[in-house]
N, C-alpha and C positions, 0 to 999 in steps of 0.2 A: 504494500500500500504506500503512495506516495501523496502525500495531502499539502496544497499548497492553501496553509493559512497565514499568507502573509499580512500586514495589518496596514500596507499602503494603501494608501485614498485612491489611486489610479494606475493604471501603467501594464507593462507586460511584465513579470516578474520570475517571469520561468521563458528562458530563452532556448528555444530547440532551432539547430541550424538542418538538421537531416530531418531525422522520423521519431515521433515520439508511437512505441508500440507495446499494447496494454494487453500482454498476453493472457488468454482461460485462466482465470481465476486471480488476476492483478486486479488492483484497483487504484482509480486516481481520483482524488476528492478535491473540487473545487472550493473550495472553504473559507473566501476571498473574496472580496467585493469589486477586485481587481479582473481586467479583460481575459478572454480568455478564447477570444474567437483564431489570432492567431495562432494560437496552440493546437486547436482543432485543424487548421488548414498541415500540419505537419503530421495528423495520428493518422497512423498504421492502418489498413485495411487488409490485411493479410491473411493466409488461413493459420487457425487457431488464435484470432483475436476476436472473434463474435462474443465470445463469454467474459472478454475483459471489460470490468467496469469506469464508465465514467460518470463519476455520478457528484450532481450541483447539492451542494449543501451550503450554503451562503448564508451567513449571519444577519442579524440587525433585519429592523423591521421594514426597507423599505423590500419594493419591488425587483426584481433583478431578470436582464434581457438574457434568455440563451440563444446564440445564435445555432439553427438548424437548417436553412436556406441553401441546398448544395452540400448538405452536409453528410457524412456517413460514421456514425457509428458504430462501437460493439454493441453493450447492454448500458441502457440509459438509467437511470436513476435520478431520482428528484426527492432528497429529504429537506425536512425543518429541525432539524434536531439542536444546528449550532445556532439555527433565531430562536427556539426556546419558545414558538408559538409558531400562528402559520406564515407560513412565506408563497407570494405568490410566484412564479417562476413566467415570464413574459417572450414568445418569440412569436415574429412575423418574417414577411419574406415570400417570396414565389417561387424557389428552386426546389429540386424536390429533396427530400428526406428518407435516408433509412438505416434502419435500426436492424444491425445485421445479428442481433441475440435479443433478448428480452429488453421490454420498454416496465416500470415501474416507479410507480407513484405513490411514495408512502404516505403516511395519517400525517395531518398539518401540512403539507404539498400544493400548491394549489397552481397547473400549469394551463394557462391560459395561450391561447393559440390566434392569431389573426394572420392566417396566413393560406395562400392562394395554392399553394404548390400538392404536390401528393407525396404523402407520408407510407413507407413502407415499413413495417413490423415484421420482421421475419421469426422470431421468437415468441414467446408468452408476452399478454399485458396483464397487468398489475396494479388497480387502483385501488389504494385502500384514504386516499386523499381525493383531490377533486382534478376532475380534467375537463377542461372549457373547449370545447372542439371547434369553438368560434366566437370570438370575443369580437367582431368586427362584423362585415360583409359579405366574408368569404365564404362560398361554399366548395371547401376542400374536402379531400379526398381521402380516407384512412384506412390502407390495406392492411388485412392483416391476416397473417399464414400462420400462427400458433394458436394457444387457447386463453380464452379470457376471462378474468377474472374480476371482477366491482365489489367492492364490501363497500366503496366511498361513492360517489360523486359525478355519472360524464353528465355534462350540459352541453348547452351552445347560450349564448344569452344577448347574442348579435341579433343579425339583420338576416346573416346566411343560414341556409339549410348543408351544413355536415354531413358525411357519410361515411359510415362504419360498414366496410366488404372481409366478410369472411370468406377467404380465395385460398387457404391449403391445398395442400394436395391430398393431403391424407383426413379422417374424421377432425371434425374439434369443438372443443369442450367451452360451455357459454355458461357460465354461473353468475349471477348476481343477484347476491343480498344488498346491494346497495341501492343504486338507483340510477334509470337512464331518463332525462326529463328536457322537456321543451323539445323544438324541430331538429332531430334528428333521422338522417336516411338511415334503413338498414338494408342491405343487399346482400344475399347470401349465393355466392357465386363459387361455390365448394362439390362437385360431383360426389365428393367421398361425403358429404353431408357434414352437419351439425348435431350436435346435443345438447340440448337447453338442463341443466340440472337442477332449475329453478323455475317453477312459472315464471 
């Protein structure tokens, strides 16, 4: 685990000139209020990094931008552990996204999306916090090829109408004790089927 909690007000504070690569079972914790979008244009896409984590824990109560616009992924993660309360997590952008291991959202999480692009999830999702599928306009797009999990929160609370496609290739699993509320699409574009484990 390598955790960048530095306590500057701004700047890049972890300089990678090659490749930054976050192999099955690393983890890199952003824990800084500091940028961190150039460090993403350096991480690794390689095989055996889909299960390496990168995952935003940012302090202090304001709002904080992730960028995901063109961006690619292992496993994403979004806690509030180091605000101590909820933290909402902020990205927009038109390029597309994906998340080449698991996407999750822990309790106190709150990732708020205004963004046009299509989101791919190749792993599990994970909401046990809140996920805004459209905080704006957009109605974007959210593939997703693993199984899904809600104990928290998806909305949309914009203007746009969201879409949630479950497109595996093999069966997958749809559980939620939480909640799915306001306009949201569901498209279930999976031959091998679904399984709802919950009304």
């Amino acid at each position: 685990t390598l955790i960048n909690a530095s306590g500057a007000a701004s700047g890049n504070v972890i300089s990678v000139s090659d490749s930054l690569r976050i192999l099955d079972g690393g983890r890199f914790v952003q824990r800084s209020e500091t940028a961190h979008a150039t460090l993403l244009g350096r991480l690794a896409a390689g095989a055996g990094t889909a299960k390496g984590i990168f995952e935003f824990d940012v302090p202090g109560g304001a709002s904080y931008t992730v960028s995901i616009s063109n961006r690619i992924y292992g496993t994403l993660v979004f806690s509030s552990a180091a605000a101590g309360t909820q933290k909402n997590y902020l990205s927009s952008g038109s390029g597309p996204l994906q998340v080449r291991g698991d996407c999750i959202i822990g309790a106190g999480a709150i990732w708020s999306l205004n963004f046009s692009g299509i989101s791919s999830i190749l792993g599990d999702v994970s909401v046990a916090g809140t996920w805004n599928l459209s905080s704006g306009t957009s109605s974007n797009v959210v593939k997703l090829s693993g199984n899904f999990q809600c104990a928290g929160k998806v909305l949309e609370s914009g203007t746009g109408m969201p879409m949630l496609e479950w497109m595996g290739g093999i069966p997958q699993i749809i559980q939620v004790t939480g909640s799915i509320q306001n306009s949201i699409a569901v498209n279930i574009n999976n031959a091998a089927g679904v399984t709802l484990q919950r009304d």
